[in-house]
Structures are given as C-alpha cells and as structure tokens.
C-alpha positions in Angstrom: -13.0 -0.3 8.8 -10.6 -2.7 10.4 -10.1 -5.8 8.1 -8.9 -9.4 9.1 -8.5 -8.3 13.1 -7.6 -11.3 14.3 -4.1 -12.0 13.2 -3.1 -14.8 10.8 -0.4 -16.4 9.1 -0.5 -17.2 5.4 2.0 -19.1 4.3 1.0 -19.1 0.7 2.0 -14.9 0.9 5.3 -15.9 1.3 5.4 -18.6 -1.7 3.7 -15.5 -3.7 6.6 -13.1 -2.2 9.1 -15.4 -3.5 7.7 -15.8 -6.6 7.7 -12.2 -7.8 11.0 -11.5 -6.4 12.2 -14.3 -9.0 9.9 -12.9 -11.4 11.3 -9.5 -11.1 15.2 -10.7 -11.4 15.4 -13.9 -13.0 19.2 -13.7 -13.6 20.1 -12.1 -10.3 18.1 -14.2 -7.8 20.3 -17.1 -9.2 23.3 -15.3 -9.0 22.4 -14.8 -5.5 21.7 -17.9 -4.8 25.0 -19.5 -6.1 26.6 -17.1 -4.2 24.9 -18.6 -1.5 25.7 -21.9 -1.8 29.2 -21.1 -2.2 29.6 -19.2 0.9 27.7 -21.5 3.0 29.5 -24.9 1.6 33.1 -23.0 1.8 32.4 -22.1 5.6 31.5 -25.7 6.8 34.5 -27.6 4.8 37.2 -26.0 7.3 36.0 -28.9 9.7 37.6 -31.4 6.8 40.6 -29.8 6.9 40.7 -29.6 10.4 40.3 -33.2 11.2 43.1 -34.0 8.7 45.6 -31.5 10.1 45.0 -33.4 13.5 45.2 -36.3 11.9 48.8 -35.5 10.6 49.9 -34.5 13.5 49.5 -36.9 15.4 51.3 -39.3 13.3 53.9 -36.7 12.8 53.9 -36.6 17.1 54.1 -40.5 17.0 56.7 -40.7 13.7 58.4 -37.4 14.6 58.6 -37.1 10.7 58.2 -33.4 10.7 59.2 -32.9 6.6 56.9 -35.5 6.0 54.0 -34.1 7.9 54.7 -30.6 6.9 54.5 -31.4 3.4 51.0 -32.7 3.7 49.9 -30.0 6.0 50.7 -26.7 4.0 49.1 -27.9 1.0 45.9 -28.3 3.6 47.1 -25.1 5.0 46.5 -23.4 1.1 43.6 -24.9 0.1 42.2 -23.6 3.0 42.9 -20.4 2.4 41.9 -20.5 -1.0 38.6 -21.5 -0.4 38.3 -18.5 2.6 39.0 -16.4 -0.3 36.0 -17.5 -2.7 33.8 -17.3 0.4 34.8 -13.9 1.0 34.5 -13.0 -2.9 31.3 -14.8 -3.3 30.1 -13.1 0.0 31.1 -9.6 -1.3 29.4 -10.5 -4.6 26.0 -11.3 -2.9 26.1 -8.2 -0.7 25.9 -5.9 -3.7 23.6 -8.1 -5.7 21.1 -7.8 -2.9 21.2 -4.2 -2.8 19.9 -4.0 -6.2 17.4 -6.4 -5.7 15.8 -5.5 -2.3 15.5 -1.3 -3.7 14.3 -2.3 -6.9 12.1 -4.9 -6.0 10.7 -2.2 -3.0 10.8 0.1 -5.9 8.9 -2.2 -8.2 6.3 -3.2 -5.3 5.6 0.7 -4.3 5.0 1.4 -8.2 2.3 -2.1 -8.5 0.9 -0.8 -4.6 0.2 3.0 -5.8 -0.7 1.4 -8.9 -3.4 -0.9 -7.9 -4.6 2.0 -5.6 -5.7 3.7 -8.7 -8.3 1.8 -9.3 -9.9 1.1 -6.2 -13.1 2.5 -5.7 -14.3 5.6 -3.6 -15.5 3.4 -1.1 -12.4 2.3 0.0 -10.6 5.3 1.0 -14.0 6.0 2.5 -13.8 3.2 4.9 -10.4 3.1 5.6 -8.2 5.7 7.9 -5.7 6.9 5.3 -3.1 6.7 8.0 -3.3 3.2 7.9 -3.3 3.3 3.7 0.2 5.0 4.2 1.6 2.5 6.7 1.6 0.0 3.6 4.0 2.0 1.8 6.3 2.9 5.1 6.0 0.5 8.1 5.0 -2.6 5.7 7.1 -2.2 2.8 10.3 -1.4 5.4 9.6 -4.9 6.6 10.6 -6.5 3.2 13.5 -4.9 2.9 14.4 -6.7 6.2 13.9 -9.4 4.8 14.7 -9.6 1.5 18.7 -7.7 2.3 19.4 -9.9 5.3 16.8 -12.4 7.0 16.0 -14.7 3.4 19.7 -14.7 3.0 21.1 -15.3 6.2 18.3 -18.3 6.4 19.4 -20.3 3.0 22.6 -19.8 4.3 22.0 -21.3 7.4 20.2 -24.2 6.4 23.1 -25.0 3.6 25.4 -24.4 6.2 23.4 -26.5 8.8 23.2 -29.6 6.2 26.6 -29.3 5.4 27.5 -29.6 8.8 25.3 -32.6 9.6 26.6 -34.2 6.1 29.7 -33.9 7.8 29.5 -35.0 11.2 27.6 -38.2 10.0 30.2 -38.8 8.2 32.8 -38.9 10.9 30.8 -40.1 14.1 27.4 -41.5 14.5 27.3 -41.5 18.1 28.3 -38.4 18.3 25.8 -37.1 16.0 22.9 -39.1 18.1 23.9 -36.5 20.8 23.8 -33.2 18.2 20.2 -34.9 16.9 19.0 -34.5 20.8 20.4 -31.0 20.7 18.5 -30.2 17.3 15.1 -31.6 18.9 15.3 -29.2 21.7 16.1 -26.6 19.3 13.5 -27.1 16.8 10.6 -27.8 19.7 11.3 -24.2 21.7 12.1 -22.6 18.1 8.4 -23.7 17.2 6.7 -22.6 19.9 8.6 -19.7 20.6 8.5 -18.1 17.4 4.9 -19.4 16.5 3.8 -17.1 19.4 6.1 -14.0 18.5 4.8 -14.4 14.7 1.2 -14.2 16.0 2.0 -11.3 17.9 4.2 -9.3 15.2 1.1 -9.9 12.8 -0.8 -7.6 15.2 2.2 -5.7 15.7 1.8 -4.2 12.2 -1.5 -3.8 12.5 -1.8 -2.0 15.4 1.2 0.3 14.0 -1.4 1.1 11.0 -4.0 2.4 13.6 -1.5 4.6 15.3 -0.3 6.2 12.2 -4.1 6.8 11.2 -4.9 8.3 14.6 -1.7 10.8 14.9 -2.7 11.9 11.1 -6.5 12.3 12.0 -5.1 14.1 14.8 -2.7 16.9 12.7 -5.4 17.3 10.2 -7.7 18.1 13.3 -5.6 20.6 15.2 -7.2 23.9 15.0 -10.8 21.9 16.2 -8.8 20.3 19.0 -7.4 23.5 20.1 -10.7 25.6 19.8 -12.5 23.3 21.6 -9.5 22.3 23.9 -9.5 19.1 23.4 -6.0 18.5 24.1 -6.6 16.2 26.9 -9.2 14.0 25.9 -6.9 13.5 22.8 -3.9 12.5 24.9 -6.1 10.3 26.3 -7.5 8.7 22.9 -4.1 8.1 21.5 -2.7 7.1 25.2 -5.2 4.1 24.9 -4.1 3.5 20.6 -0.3 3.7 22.1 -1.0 1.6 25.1 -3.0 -1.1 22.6 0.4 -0.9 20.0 2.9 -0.9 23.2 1.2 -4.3 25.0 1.4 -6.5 21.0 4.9 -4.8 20.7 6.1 -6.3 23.9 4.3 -9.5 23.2 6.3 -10.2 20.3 9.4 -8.8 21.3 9.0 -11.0 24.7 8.5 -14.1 22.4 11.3 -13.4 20.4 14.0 -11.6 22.4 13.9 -14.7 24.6 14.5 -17.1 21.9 18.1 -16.3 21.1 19.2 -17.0 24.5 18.0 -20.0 24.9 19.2 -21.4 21.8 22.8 -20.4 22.9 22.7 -21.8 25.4 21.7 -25.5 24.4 24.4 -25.1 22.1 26.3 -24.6 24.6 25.0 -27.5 26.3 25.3 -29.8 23.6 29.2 -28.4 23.3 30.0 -29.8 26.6 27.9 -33.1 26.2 30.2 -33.9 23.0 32.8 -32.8 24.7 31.9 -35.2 27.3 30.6 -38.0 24.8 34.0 -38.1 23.2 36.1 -38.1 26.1 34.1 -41.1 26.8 34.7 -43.4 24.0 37.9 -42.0 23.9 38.9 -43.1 27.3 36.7 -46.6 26.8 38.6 -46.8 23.1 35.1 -47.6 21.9 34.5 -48.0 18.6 33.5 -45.6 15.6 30.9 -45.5 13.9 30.3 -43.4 10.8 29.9 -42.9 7.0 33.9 -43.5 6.1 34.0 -46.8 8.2 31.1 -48.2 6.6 32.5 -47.0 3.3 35.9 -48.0 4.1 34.6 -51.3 5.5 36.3 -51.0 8.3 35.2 -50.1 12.3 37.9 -47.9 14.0 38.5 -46.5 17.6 37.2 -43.2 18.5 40.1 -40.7 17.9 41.1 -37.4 19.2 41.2 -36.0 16.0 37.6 -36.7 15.4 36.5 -35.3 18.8 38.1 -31.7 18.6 36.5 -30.9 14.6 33.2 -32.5 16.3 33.4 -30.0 19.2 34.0 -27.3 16.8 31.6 -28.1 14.1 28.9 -28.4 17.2 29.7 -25.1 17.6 29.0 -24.0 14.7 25.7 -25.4 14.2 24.8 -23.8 17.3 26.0 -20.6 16.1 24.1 -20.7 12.8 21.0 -21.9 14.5 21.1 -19.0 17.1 21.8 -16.8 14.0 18.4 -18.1 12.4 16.7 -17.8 15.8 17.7 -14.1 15.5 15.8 -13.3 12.4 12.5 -14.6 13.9 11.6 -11.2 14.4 12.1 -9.6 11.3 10.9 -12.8 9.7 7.5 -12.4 11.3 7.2 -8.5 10.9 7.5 -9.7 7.0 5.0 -11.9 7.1 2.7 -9.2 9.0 4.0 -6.5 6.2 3.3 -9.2 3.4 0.2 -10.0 4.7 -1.2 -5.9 4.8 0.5 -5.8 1.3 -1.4 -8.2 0.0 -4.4 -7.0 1.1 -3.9 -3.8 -0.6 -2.7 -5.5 -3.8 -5.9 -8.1 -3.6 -8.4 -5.6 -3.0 -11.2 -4.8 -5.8 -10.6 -2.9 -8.5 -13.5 -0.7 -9.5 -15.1 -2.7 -11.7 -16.0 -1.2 -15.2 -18.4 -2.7 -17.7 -19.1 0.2 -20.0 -18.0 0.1 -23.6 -20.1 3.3 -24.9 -16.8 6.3 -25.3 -16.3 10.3 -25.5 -15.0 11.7 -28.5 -15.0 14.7 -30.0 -16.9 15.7 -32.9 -17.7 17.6 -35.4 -21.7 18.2 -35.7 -23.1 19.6 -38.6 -26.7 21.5 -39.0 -28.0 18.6 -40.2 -26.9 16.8 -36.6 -24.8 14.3 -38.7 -22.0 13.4 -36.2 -18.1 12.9 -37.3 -15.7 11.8 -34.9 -12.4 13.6 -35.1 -9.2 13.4 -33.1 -9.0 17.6 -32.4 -10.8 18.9 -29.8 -13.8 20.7 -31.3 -15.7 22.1 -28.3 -18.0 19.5 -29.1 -18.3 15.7 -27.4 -20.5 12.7 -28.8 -20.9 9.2 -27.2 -19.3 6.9 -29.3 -21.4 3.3 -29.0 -20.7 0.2 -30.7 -23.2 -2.3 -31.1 -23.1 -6.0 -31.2 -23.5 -6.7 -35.5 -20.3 -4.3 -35.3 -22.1 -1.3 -36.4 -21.3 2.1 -34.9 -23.5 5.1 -33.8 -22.7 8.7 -32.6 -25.0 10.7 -29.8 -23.9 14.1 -29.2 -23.4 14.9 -25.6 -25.9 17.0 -24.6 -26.0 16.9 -20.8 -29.2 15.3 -20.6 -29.2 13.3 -17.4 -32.5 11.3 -16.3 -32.8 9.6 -12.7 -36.1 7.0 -12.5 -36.6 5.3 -9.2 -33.0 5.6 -7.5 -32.9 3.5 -4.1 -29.3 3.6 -2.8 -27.7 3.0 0.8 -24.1 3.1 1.5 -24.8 0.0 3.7 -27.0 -2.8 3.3 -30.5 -1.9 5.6 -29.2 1.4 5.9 -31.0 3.1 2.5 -29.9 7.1 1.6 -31.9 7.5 -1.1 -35.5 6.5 -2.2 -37.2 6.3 -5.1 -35.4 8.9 -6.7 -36.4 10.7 -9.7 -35.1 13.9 -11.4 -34.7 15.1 -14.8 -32.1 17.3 -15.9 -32.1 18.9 -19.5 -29.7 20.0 -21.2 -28.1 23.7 -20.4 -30.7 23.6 -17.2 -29.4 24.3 -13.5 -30.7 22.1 -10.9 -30.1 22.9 -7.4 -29.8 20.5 -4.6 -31.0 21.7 -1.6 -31.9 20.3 2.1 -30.6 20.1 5.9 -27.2 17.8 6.0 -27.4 14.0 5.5 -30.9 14.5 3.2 -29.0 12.8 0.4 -27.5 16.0 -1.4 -24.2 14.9 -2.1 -24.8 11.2 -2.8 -26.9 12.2 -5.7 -24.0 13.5 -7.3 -21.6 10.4 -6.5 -23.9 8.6 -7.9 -23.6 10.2 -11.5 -20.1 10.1 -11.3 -20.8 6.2 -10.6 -18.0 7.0 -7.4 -20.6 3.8 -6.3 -23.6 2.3 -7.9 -27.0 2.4 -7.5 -28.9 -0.7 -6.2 -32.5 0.0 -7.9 -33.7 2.2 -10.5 -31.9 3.7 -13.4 -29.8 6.7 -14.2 -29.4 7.2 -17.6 -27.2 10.0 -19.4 -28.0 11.4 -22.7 -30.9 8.2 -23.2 -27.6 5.7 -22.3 -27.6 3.8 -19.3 -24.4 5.0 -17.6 -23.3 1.3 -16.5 -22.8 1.0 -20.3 -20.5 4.1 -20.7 -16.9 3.9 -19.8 -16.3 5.5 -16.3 -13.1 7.5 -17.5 -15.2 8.9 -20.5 -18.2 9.6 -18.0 -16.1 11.7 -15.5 -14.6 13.2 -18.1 -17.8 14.9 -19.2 -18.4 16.3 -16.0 -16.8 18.7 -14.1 -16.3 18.6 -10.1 -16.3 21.5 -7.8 -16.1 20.0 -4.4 -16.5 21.9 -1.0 -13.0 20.8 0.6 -10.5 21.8 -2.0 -7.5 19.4 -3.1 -4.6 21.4 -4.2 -1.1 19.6 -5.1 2.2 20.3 -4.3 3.2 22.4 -7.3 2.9 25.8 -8.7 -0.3 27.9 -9.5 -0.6 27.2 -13.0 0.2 22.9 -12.3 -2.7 23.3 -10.2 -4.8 25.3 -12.6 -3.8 22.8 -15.4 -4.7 19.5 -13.8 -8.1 19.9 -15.1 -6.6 19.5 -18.5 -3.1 18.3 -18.5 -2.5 19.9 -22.0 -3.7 23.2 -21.6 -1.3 25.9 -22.7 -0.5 28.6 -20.6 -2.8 30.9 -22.1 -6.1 28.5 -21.3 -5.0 28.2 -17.6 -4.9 32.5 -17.1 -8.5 32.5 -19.0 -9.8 30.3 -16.7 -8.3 32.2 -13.9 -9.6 34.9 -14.7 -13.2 33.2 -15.3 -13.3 32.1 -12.2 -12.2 35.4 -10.5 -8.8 34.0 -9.0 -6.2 36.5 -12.1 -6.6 39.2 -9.4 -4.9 37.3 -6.3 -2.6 34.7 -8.4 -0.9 37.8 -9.7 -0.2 39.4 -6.6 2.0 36.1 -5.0 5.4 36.5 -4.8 5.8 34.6 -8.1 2.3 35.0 -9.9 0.9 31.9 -11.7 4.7 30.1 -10.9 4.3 30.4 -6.7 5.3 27.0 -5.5 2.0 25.1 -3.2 2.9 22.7 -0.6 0.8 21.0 2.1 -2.5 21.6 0.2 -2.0 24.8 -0.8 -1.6 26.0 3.7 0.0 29.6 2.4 -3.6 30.7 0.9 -6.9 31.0 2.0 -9.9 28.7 1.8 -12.1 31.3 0.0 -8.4 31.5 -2.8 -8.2 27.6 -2.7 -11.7 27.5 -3.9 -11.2 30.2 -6.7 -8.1 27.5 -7.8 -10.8 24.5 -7.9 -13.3 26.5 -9.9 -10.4 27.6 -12.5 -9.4 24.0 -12.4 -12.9 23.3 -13.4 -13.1 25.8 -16.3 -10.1 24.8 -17.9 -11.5 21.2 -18.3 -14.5 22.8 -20.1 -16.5 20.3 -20.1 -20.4 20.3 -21.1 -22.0 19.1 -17.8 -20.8 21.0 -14.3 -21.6 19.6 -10.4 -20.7 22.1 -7.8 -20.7 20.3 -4.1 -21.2 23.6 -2.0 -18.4 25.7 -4.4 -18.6 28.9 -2.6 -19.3 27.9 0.9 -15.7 29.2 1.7 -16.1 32.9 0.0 -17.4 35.7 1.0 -19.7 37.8 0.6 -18.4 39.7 -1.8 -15.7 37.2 -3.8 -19.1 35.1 -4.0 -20.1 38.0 -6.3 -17.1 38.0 -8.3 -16.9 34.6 -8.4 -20.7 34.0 -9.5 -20.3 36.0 -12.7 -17.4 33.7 -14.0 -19.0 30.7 -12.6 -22.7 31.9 -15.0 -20.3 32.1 -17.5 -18.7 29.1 -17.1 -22.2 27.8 -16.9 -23.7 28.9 -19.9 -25.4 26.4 -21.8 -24.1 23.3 -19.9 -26.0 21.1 -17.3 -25.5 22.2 -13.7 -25.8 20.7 -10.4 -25.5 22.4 -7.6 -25.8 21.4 -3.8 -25.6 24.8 -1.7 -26.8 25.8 1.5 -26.3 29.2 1.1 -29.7 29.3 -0.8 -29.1 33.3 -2.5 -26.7 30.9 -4.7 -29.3 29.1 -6.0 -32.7 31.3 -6.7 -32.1 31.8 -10.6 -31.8 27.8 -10.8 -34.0 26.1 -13.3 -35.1 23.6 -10.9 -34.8 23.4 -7.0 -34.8 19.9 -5.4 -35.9 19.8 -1.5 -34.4 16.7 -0.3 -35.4 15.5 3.6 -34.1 12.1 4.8 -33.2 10.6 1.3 -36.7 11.9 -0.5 -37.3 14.6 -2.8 -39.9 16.9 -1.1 -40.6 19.7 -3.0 -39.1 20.8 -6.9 -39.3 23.9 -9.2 -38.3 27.2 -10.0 -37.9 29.2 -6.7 -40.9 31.2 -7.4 -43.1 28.4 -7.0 -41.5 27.0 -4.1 -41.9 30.4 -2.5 -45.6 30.2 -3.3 -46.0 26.8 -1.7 -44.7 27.8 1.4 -43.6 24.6 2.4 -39.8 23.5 3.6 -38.1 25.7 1.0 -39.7 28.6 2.1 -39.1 28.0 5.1 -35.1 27.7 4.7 -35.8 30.4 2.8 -37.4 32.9 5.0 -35.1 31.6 7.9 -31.9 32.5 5.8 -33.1 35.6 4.7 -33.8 36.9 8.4 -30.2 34.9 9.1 -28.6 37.2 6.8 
C-alpha cells in the first residue's frame, strides 16, 4: 500500500530531526557548534588583516619607512597565523565529534525504528512490501548520515561565514556591497527555484528507491516460480518499468540540482569582475567611501586600493561558500525525503492494547482454589483486577467462545459473517473449506493479529479485548504453514518458543514432534548453524522445527495453520503421534486441507465464502452428505 504518493516537504521533520539530535548529545552538539563558530569566524577575519597589510604598505611605498612598516606588519603576519591555527584545531575537533554523533545518533535512530516496529500491528507488514520496510533502515537512514557528518555542518558554517563576510564588507564599502547585495538576489532567487524543484523530486527519489528494493526482494523470494513457469521475461519487463519509473525522478533531481552549482559560480564570478570594475571606478573618479568605519570615525574618505583588493577577495569568498551550500542541495533534500519515510515509520500506530486481565501461573488445588505463584507449575490462571481493587483468579482452561463474528480486512469487503463456534476445553476443532472461506482469519482473529468489528469472542468467559495481548498469545501456540526459522543453531530455533528452556526441554520436544531423528544426523546435531531461513533443510524438516518450537512453549491451547501440509506421507504419521501427544488435553484448532488430518477432530467446521456451512464430528458430516462429504469423497478418490 503506497502511502503519501505525492511528494511533500515538511519542514517541521527537520525542526523534529534537530531536536533529537540535541536530545541525544546535549554536551557534544554544543561542542560542535562552538567549533563551528570558531572555524567559520577565523576564516573570514583574514580579509581584516589583509586590508591592513595593504594599508601599510602603501604608506611604507609612499614613506619608504620599511622598519617602521615591518614592524606593524609581522605582528599582523602572527596573528594571522595563530588564528589559522585555532581554525585548523577547532576544525580537527569537530571532525571527530561528528563522527561520534552521526553513528550514534544512526545507531540510536535504527534501535527507536526496529523498536517502534515491534509494536505495529499485523496489518502493516500485510500491506506494505517489506522491501520498502527495509529501505528505512538502508537507503533512508544513509541519507542522515549525509547530512548530519557533512551537509548541517558545512551549512552553519556557511552562513556564519557568509555573515561574517557581509559584517565585514559593510563595514569597509557600502557601494561596493550594493553590488554584492545584487549578486546575493540572483543567488537566492535561482537557489530557490532550483532547489525547490530538485527537493520535490529527491522526495520521490526515495520513494521510488523503496519500490525498487520491494520488487527485486519479491522477485528473489520468487525465483523457483519464475523459473518453472519462465517468467524471466515478463519480469525483466516488470522491474524494467519500476527501474525506468526510479531512473526518470533520479534524473529529475539530479538535473535540478547538478545545474545549480554551476550557475552559482559563475555569478560569483560575475559579481568578482563587477567589483572589480565598481572599484576601479571610484578609484579612478576618487569618489568617496562610504562605510561603517567612516560613519563611526565621522569622517568620509576616498575609495582606496586597499579596500578594493580584500573586497575582491572577500567576494570571492562568499561566492565560494555560497556555491559550497549550493552543493549540499542534494544531499539536503535526499534528508528531507529519508526524514520524511523515517517518520512515517516512527509515527505509525502502535497496536493498540487495552486489556488489563494477565497470565500467571498457578497452583490449583482440588477444591479449584487458585494461588498465583512465580514458578511455572504447568498450570496458567487469568489474573483479573477489578475496579474496588479486588482481585480474582480463572484457571485457563481453553475455553474459547465466538457469538456473531462479522470481520472484513477492508471496509465493504466483509470475510467473515455471523460467526459462531464454541470450543471447549481439551476439544479439537477443525477448520475446513476451499481457500479464501475464512479459515485462517478465524484464527488471527483469536490471536487479536486484528480485531473484530461485530460480535464477541470471549476466552475462558473473558472478553479477549480485556486480556493483555502478550498474555493472550502466550497461551496459545502457533503452527503456521510457511515456516520462520532464524539464523542460529538448531536448538536457538527449537528454544524460541521458550527462551529459557534448558537443553533437555528443547530435545523432548524434538523428539515429540518427530524432528530427534534428522537433527541428529546434521553435521553438528542440535548445534548446526541455520542461515537464510533455514535454505540447507527441507520444508517437510522446517516444519518438524516449528512443531518442536511449539511443544516446548507448552502452552494449554494449540492452532495449527495447515502444520503438515509440507510432510509426507509418511513423516505425517510420525509427526501425528507427537503432535496427539502434544495435544492431549489442550484446545486445538486446526485448518487443514489435507482432510485424513482431521477425521478424529471433535468438531469439523465447513466454511464457504466467510459462513460456517456445515459442523460436527466427521461421522455426521459423512451422513449429511453435503460439502464435507463431498471434499471428502473427492480426496479420498484423489488419494
């Protein structure tokens, strides 16, 4: 789902950029910054210097007092170089504070990024590519380290620099600073346009760099489908048109801004010879001076060489600095496109979380009396405080009730209707029906991965809006038809169901779920390294992994999305005994297609379009000879 298409600029992310930057340093974003100041004030006082060395030497020309003029100039001469000095130190000082700053803040904005994508709900990675979700973290954050190392820097110290300069020329020469003013208008009036249009442009840039990334990973995920359906050219073609799209904005910007540097030479370039000119003027006209120092002195003097040269120079260099800050247009408005993605990620909404009733464990006496205690029992109860203060204590049972469930993934596009099921506790209910009946959204919706919009689901007599959704999910187990593995080893994998499990607790539930035969005949058993999703074992061994990541969880209510779809005939077999012991006495959902998995179920559930059909025991769904039977009979001749 593309968000915010048509590019903006938001000024305010910037402000908020800022602002945690200082947040994140307070004493080395100063330290920076006076560094800074130091630099840029430092590299503008030459002209001073400059104008007084002419100054002295044209009395010293006039006098022919060399002694005298010598001993004014070298103490110029030193301070000078002193002050080159401090701008070198203080330059030196602020390279290697920004170093720390721009990787830890990247650092610090990757960990609140990942972060804050913790807690987003299922729906957004549903409807956005996950290419583009991993652009944030490369193509977007590599933006601010553009600009927090050199473009922000190189900015402040241009416009220090800049007002220095102006400070300076004022100063000296009014009319000669009416004719750097013209120059500044011209500047400021293409720099506007010009980089108004290349920001615009970079915004899209970034964007468009998101959709290419999601495309090429969509792409490598779907290799062996391209290949066995050769596909090869029509996806050339697809990502021809996505690289055509990113190669027209790219240009775009880079036309906008490539263009602007140039021109900004040259009317400094311009303005160098109009000064040039200017002066030569009122120099051959003797006209008089205007400035700061005669109106401070009092006094109106002729225009002087010495004036003109440093004027010519320090022209110069506000050209230069200007062209400089014309140069970081780009990677200024790549920032703003990054910052602007960044935000979005960071501004999206949490899953929201209103429930207050907890999981415990318990101990549960014969009597049913419930006392909560921090070892882990085997046995759960829901923990529920009530508004006088009071506390009560339902065991977990596994009872789940469903009364009148309307849901839709989009609004005027309903998935489920009028649902209603009742699962007991230690009962197996099968989901069965052709795909897109609703199967699988039953089960996201007990897991609350989204929320109902009518009815009630309610989960040992508690509404589950009121139980915590960390504590719900923790009471139910999920075997899910495309396995996740992690990069890790064997056992990691095993023990993610329960991050403490010993050792010990992670073979048992190997060899419960039938996967202790194959683990221990890798190259390194239970301690063989898994990269890329687990790519050096099969789908049928992933899924064994998944079910022993379920067992070792134990917990008292089980869903299995299609768990064996990727076995065998015959692992099937082995794998159904551990999962029936796995099951035993828990709550079971299962969604299968592969209906021999589900005859000895408690309950069968027909779904068609979104609307339980048909539910009972397989017996009396084979008596009623309606759809069940009919899957039935047509996967029993199938097989």
């Amino acid at each position: 789902m593309e968000k915010n298409s048509k590019p903006q600029f938001n000024a305010n992310n910037i402000r908020r950029l800022l602002r945690l930057l200082i947040q994140a340093y307070p004493v080395l974003v100063p330290i920076v910054g006076v560094c800074i100041v130091i630099a840029s004030v430092t590299a503008s006082l030459p002209a001073i210097f400059q104008q007084r060395i002419y100054a002295i030497i044209g009395v010293w020309v006039e006098s022919g007092d060399w002694a005298s003029a010598s001993k004014e100039i070298i103490p110029l001469v030193t301070t000078l170089g002193i002050l080159y000095v401090i701008s070198l130190i203080a330059g030196l000082v602020q390279s290697q504070l920004m170093a720390v700053i721009t990787q830890g803040f990247l650092n610090k904005m990757r960990q609140q990024m990942f972060s804050k994508m913790q807690n987003l709900p299922v729906r957004y990675f549903d409807t956005n590519r996950h290419g583009d979700i991993m652009s944030h973290y490369t193509n977007d954050i590599d933006t601010l380290r553009q600009l927090i190392s050199q473009s922000l820097p190189t900015l402040i110290r241009c416009v220090i620099l800049l007002t220095s300069v102006v400070c300076i020329m004022m100063y000296y020469s009014l009319w000669l600073m009416l004719v750097v003013f013209a120059g500044v208008f011209a500047m400021l009036t293409i720099s506007k346009k010009v980089g108004g249009g290349s920001t615009r442009f970079f915004i899209a840039q970034q964007r468009s760099v998101g959709k290419t990334e999601g495309f090429v990973q969509e792409m490598m995920n779907g290799q062996k489908v391209i290949k066995v359906f050769n596909h090869e050219d029509r996806c050339r073609e697809d990502f021809r048109k996505v690289n055509d799209e990113l190669f027209d904005v790219n240009f775009k910007a880079n036309a906008y801004a490539n263009v602007l540097a140039p021109i900004i030479n040259n009317i400094g370039n311009t303005l160098y010879v109009c000064i040039a000119v200017t002066g030569g003027i009122l120099l051959l006209t003797k006209a008089p001076n205007i400035g700061f120092s005669s109106l401070i002195k009092g006094a109106v003097t002729v225009m002087t060489i010495d004036i003109v040269i440093p004027f010519m120079n320090m022209s110069k260099q506000f050209a230069g600095n200007v062209n400089q800050a014309a140069q970081q247009i780009n990677s200024v408005a790549m920032a703003i496109a990054g910052t602007q993605r960044i935000f979005e990620l960071i501004d999206e909404q949490p899953e929201t979380d209103e429930g207050y009733v907890t999981l415990v464990n318990a101990d549960i006496d014969a009597d049913g009396n419930v006392t909560e205690t921090a070892e882990h029992t085997g046995q759960w109860a829901w923990k529920h405080p009530h508004h006088d203060g009071t506390l009560s204590y339902t065991p977990l049972r596994g009872d789940i009730v469903m009364l009148d469930v309307d849901f839709a993934y989009e609004p005027g596009k309903p998935v489920l209707h009028d649902i209603s099921l009742y699962a007991h506790p230690g009962q197996k209910v099968a989901f069965v029906g052709a795909t897109g009946a609703g199967k699988t959204t039953i089960t996201n919706l007990i897991n609350r991965f989204y929320d109902i919009e009518d009815g009630k689901i309610r989960y040992d007599n508690i509404n589950i809006n009121k139980i915590k959704k960390a504590d719900l999910r923790n009471s139910l187990g999920l075997i899910l038809q495309d396995t996740n593995l992690f990069t890790g080893t064997v056992m990691e994998n095993i023990r993610y169901g329960k991050l403490d499990a010993t050792d010990e607790e992670c073979i048992n539930a190997a060899k419960l779920a039938g996967a202790d035969d194959f683990i221990t005949r890798l190259p390194s058993g239970y301690e063989t390294l898994l990269e890329n999703n687990g790519e050096n074992l099969s789908q049928g061994q992933r899924q064994l992994l998944a079910i022993a990541r379920a067992a070792v969880a134990d917990p008292p209510v089980m869903i299995m999305d299609e768990a064996t779809s990727s076995i065998d005939t015959r692992t099937e077999r082995i794998v159904q005994q551990g999962m029936d012991k796995l099951m035993e006495g828990r709550t079971v959902f299962v969604i299968a297609h592969r209906l021999s998995t589900v005859r000895n179920s408690d309950v069968i559930m027909v779904l068609d379009h979104g609307r339980i059909i048909e539910r009972g025991s397989h017996d009396d769904l084979i008596a009623q000879k309606g759809q069940y039977y009919r899957l039935y009979t047509g996967a029993f001749e199938l097989e």
